[in-house]
LUMMAR-687226 format. One line per 3 residues: their letters; for each residue x, y, z of C-alpha. Coordinates in Angstrom, 2 decimals. Layout:
a) X:Y:Z ~ ...
This chain:
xxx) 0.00:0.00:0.00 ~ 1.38:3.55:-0.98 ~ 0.26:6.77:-0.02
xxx) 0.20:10.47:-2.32 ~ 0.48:13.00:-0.57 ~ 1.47:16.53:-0.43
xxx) 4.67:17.84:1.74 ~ 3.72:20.85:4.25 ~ 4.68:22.58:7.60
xxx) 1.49:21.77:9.74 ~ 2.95:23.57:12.96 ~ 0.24:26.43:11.84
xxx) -2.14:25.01:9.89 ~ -5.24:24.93:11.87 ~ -8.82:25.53:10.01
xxx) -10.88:28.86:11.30 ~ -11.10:27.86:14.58 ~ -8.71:29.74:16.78
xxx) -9.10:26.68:19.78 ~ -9.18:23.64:18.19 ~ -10.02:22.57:21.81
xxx) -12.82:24.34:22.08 ~ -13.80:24.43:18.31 ~ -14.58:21.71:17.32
xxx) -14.99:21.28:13.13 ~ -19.04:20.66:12.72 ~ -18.96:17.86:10.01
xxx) -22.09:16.52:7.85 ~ -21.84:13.32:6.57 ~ -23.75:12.44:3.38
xxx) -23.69:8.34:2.20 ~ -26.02:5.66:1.66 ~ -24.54:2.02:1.59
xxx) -22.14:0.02:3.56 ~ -18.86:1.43:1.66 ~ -20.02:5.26:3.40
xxx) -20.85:3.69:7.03 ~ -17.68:2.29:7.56 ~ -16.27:5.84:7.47
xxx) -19.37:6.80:9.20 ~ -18.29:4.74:12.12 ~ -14.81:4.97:11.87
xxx) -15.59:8.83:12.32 ~ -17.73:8.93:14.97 ~ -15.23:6.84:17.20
xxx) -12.54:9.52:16.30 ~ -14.58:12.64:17.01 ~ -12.64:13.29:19.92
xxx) -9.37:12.59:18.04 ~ -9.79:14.42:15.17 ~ -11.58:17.33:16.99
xxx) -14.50:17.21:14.86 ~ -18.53:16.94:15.94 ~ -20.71:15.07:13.21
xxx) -23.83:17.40:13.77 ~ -26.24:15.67:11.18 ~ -26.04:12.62:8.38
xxx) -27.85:12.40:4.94 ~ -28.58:9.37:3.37 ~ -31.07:8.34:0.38
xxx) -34.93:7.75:1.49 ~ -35.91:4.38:2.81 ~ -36.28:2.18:-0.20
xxx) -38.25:-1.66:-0.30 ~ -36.44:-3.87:-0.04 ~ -36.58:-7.96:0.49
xxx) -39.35:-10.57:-0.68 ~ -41.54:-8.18:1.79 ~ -40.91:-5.21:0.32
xxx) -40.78:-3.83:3.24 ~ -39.21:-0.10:3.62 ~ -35.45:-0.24:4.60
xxx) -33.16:2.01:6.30 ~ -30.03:2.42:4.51 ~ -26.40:1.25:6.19
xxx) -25.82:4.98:6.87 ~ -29.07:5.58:8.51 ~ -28.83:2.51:10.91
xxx) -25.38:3.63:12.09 ~ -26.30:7.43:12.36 ~ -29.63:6.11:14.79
xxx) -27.45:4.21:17.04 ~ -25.26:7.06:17.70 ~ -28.36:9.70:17.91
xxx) -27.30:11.57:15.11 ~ -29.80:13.59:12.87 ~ -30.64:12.19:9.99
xxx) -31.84:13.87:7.04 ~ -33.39:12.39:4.06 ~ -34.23:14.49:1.24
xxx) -35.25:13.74:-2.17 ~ -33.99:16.57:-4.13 ~ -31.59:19.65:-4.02
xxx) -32.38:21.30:-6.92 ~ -33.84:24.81:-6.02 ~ -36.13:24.60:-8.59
xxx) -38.42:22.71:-6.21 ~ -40.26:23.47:-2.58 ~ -38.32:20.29:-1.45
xxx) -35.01:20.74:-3.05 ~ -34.95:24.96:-1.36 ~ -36.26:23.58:1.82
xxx) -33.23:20.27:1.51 ~ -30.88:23.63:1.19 ~ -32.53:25.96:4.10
xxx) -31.98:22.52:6.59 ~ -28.36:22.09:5.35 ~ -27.60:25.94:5.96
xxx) -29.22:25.88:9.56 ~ -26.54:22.98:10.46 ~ -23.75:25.23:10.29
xxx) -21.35:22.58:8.32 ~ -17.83:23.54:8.25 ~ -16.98:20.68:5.98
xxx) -19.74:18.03:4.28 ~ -17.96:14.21:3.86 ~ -19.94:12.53:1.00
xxx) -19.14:8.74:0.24 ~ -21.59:6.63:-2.55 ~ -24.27:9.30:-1.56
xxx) -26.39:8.82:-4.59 ~ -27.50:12.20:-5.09 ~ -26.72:14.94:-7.17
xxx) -24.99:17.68:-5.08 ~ -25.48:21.24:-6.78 ~ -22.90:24.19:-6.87
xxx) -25.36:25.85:-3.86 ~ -25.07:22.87:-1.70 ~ -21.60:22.34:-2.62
xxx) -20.47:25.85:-1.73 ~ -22.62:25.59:1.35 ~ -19.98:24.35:4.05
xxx) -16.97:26.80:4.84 ~ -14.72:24.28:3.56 ~ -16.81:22.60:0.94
xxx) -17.62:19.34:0.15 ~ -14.85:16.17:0.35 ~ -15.65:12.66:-1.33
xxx) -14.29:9.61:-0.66 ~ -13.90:8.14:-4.00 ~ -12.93:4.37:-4.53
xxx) -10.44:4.97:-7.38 ~ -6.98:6.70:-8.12 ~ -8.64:9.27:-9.98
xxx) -8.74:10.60:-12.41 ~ -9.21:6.97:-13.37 ~ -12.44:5.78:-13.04
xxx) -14.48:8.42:-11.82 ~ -18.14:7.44:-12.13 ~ -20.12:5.08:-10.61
xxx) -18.64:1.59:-10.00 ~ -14.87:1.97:-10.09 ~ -14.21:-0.99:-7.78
xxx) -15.91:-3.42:-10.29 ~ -14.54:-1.79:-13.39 ~ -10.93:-1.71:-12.25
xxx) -11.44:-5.70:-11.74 ~ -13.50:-6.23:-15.09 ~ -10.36:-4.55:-16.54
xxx) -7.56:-6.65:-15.10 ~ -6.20:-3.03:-13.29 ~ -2.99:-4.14:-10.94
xxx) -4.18:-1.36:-8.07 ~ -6.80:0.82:-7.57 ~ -7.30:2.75:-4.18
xxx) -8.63:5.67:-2.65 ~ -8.77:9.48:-3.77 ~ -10.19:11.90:-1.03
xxx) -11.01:14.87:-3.66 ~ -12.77:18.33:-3.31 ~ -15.86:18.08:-4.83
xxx) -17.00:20.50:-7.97 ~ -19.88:20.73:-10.26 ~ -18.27:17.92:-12.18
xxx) -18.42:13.97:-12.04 ~ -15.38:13.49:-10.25 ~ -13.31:15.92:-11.44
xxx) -12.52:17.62:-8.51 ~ -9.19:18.39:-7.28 ~ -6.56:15.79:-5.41
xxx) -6.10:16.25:-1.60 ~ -4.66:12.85:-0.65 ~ -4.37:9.06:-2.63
xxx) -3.64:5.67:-1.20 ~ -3.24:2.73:-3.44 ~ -3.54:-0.80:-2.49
xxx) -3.12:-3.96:-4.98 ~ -5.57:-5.53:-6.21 ~ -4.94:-9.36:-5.63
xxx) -5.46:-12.38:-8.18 ~ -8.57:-13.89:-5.72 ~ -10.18:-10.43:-5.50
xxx) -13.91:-10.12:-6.46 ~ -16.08:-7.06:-6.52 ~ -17.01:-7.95:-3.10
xxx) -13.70:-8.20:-1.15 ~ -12.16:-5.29:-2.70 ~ -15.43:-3.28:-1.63
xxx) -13.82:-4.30:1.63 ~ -10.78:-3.30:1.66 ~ -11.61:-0.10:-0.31
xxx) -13.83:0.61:2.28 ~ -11.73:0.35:5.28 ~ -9.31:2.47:3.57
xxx) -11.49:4.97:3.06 ~ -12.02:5.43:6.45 ~ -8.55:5.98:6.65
xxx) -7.99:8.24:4.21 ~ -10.75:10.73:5.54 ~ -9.24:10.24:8.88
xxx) -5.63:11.53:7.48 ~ -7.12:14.38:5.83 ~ -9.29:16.16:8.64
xxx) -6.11:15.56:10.93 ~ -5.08:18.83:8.63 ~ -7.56:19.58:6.44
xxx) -6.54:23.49:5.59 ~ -2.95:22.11:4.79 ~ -4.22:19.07:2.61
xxx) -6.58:21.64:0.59 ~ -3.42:24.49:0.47 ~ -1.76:21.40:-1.32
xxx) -4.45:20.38:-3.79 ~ -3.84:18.52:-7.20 ~ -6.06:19.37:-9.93
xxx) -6.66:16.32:-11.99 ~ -5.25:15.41:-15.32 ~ -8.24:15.49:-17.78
xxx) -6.45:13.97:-20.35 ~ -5.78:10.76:-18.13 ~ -9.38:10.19:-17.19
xxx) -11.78:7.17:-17.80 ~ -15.18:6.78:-16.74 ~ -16.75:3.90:-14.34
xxx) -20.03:3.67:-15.75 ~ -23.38:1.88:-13.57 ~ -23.15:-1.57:-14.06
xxx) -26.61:-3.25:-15.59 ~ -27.48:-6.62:-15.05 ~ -26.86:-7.79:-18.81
xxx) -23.13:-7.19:-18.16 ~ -23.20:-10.74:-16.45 ~ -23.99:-12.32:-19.42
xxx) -20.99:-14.69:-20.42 ~ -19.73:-14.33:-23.85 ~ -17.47:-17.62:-24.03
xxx) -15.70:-16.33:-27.46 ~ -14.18:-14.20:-25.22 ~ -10.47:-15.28:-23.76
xxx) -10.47:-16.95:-20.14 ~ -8.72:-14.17:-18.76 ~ -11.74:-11.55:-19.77
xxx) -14.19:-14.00:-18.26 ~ -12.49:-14.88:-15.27 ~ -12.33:-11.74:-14.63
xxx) -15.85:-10.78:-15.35 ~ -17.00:-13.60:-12.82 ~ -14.74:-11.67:-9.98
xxx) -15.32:-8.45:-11.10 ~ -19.42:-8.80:-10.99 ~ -19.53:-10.74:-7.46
xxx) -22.08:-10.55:-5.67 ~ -24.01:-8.18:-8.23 ~ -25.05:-8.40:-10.84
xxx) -23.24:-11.95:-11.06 ~ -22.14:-14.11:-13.85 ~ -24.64:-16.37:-15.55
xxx) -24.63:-18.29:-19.19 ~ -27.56:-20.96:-20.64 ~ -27.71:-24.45:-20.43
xxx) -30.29:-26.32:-22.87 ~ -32.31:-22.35:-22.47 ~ -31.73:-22.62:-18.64
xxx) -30.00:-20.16:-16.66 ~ -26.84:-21.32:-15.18 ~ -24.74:-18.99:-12.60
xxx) -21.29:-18.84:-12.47 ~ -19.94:-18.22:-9.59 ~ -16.34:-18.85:-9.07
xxx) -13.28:-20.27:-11.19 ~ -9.66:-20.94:-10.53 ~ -6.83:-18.75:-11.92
xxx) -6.20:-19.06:-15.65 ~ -4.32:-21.67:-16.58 ~ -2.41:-20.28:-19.75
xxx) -1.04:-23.71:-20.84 ~ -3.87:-25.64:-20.68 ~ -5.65:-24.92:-24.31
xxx) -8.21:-26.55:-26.51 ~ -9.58:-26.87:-30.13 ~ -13.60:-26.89:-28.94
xxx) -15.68:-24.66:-30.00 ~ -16.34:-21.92:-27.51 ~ -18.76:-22.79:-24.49
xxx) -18.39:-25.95:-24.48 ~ -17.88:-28.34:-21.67 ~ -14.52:-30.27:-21.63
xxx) -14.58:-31.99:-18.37 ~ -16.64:-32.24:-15.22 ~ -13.99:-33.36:-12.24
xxx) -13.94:-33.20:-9.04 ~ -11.76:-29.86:-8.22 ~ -13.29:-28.31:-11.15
xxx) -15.74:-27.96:-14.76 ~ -12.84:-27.30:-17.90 ~ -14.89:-24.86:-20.34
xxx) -13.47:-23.91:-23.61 ~ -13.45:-20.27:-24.27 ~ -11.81:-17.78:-26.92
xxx) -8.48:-17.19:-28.37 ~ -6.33:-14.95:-26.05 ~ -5.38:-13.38:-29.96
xxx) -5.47:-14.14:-33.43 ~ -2.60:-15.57:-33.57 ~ -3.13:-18.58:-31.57
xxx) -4.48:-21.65:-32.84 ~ -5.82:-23.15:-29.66 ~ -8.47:-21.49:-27.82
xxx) -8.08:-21.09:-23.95 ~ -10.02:-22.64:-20.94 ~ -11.51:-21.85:-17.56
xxx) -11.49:-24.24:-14.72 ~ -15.25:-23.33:-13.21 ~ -15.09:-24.22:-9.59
xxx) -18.71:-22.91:-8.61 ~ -21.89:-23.07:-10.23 ~ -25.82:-22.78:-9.38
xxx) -28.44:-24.55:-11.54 ~ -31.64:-22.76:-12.11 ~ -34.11:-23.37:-8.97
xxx) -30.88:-24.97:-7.05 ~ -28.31:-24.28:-4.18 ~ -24.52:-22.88:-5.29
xxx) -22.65:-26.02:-6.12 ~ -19.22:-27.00:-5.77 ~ -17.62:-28.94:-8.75
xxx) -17.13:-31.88:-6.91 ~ -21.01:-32.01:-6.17 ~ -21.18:-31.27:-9.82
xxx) -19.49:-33.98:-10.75 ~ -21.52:-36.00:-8.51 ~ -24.63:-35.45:-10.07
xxx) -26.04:-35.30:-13.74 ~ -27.32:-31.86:-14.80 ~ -23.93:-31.44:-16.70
xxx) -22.12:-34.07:-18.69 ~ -18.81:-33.63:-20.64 ~ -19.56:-32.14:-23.86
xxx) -22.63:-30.37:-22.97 ~ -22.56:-26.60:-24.59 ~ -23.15:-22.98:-22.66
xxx) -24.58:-20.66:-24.66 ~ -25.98:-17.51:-24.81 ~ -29.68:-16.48:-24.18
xx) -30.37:-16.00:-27.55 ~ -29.58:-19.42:-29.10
């Protein structure tokens, strides 16, 4: 793990407050899902530390959620209540609304000196993001400015990126484009899926955020702009992404398995029934075959051989992947070996797309 960050004195580098004992940085908090309530938490223990006071959190509205449909609080919500911190939920900003000017008038009465925003899910505007003294920070899972958008943890994965991390950036009125106060990069290992770099993305977050309000006026003296040129965009994933396209190489579909774990998740056809695919072994570049794309080699024990594409044109053999998970339509997630043990797949037997 390796750190950016800029080089200052800090032995006067204090925000507006003269005491720092006394005055204590008032801090909103704006994130919905688990990724913003681990730095939720992680702040609230440090309030003390970091001689800040969280004075209010906003999250999105309660949504249904389960077979029940029940309403749901969000992951920020449920930490903010069992702390006793406000909690605001509006559904709008924009002042061209009664809601969106009233969202605005309730922001302004909380005094912020500095708003934290992590996978909020609403559009800030310029008026809301000019609103605290110090503006608005977001913790953004990338190393911007690649992957700024919406799901830069799964499309650093989907595209075989060796590290990703964490950019704490001063939010303006574009997507991401505000400038750098502080990186940390981490590897991304070979076994990662969507899920446990969420994990580790998120923790680090935490500590990012951390680092920066330790010094806050310093870290924003020292900003980076970003480097337009260099940027990419992470857009929304949609479910039809998990759709495997065997012509592809191994590699691309390995990856896609890890990189859309838990959501939306891997899947391909069987005889026009859905098959999930849940988890595979590393590629195995030597191990090649002349089948035709999709279809099953073996079914053994450790794991299901499945031809796939060419890695590139100029090979003759196409490459394989060594399934190690799957779930049958209407069934439990299966291991190969209970695969193997049963009959719904047979050596030979062709995945294909929805379509055919």
């Amino acid at each position: 793990m390796t750190t950016t960050a800029p080089t200052f004195d800090t032995s006067n580098s204090l925000t507006d407050h003269d005491n720092p004992t006394t005055n204590r940085l008032r801090v909103v908090f704006a994130g919905t899902p688990e990724f913003a309530a681990i730095s939720l938490e992680s702040l609230i223990k440090q309030q003390e530390a970091l001689n800040i006071e969280i004075v209010a959190v906003y999250t999105q509205p309660d949504r249904k959620a389960g077979r029940g449909q029940k309403l749901s609080a969000s992951a920020v919500k449920e930490v903010a209540l069992a702390h006793d911190i406000a909690v605001e939920q509006p559904v709008t900003f924009k002042k061209s609304s009664a809601e969106g000017l009233a969202a605005r008038q309730t922001l302004r009465a909380y005094q912020p000196d500095v708003m934290i925003v992590a996978a909020y899910g609403l559009i800030l505007p310029i008026g809301v993001l000019e609103t605290p003294t110090h503006g608005c920070l977001n913790i953004h899972a990338s190393l911007l400015p690649r992957w700024r958008g919406a799901a830069p943890i799964h499309r650093a994965l989907l595209a075989g990126d060796d590290e990703t991390g964490i950019t704490i950036m001063q939010m303006d009125k574009g997507l991401d484009t505000g400038d750098m106060l502080y990186k940390v990069s981490e590897s991304i290992a070979s076994d990662d899926t969507a899920a446990s770099l969420h994990d580790k993305m998120a923790a680090l977050g935490a500590t990012a955020i951390s680092t920066v309000l330790k010094d806050l006026a310093a870290y924003q003296a020292q900003a980076i702009a970003q480097n337009d040129s260099q940027a990419n965009y992470a857009e929304k994933l949609v479910k039809t992404e998990g759709e495997v396209d065997w012509s592809q190489p191994a590699a691309a579909i390995e990856r896609q398995i890890r990189g859309l774990t838990p959501w939306p998740g891997a899947y391909t056809f069987l005889a026009g029934q859905r098959v999930k695919v849940l988890a595979s072994l590393p590629v195995n570049t030597s191990q090649q075959t002349n089948k035709p794309a999709g279809t099953v080699i073996s079914v053994g024990r450790k794991a299901i051989l499945v031809a796939c594409g060419k890695d590139n044109d100029t090979e003759s053999s196409a490459t394989t992947l060594a399934i190690t998970h799957l779930q049958f339509a209407g069934g439990k997630p299966m291991t190969a070996e209970q695969v193997c043990h049963g009959n719904q797949l047979n050596d030979g037997d062709q995945f294909t797309s929805e379509t055919k």
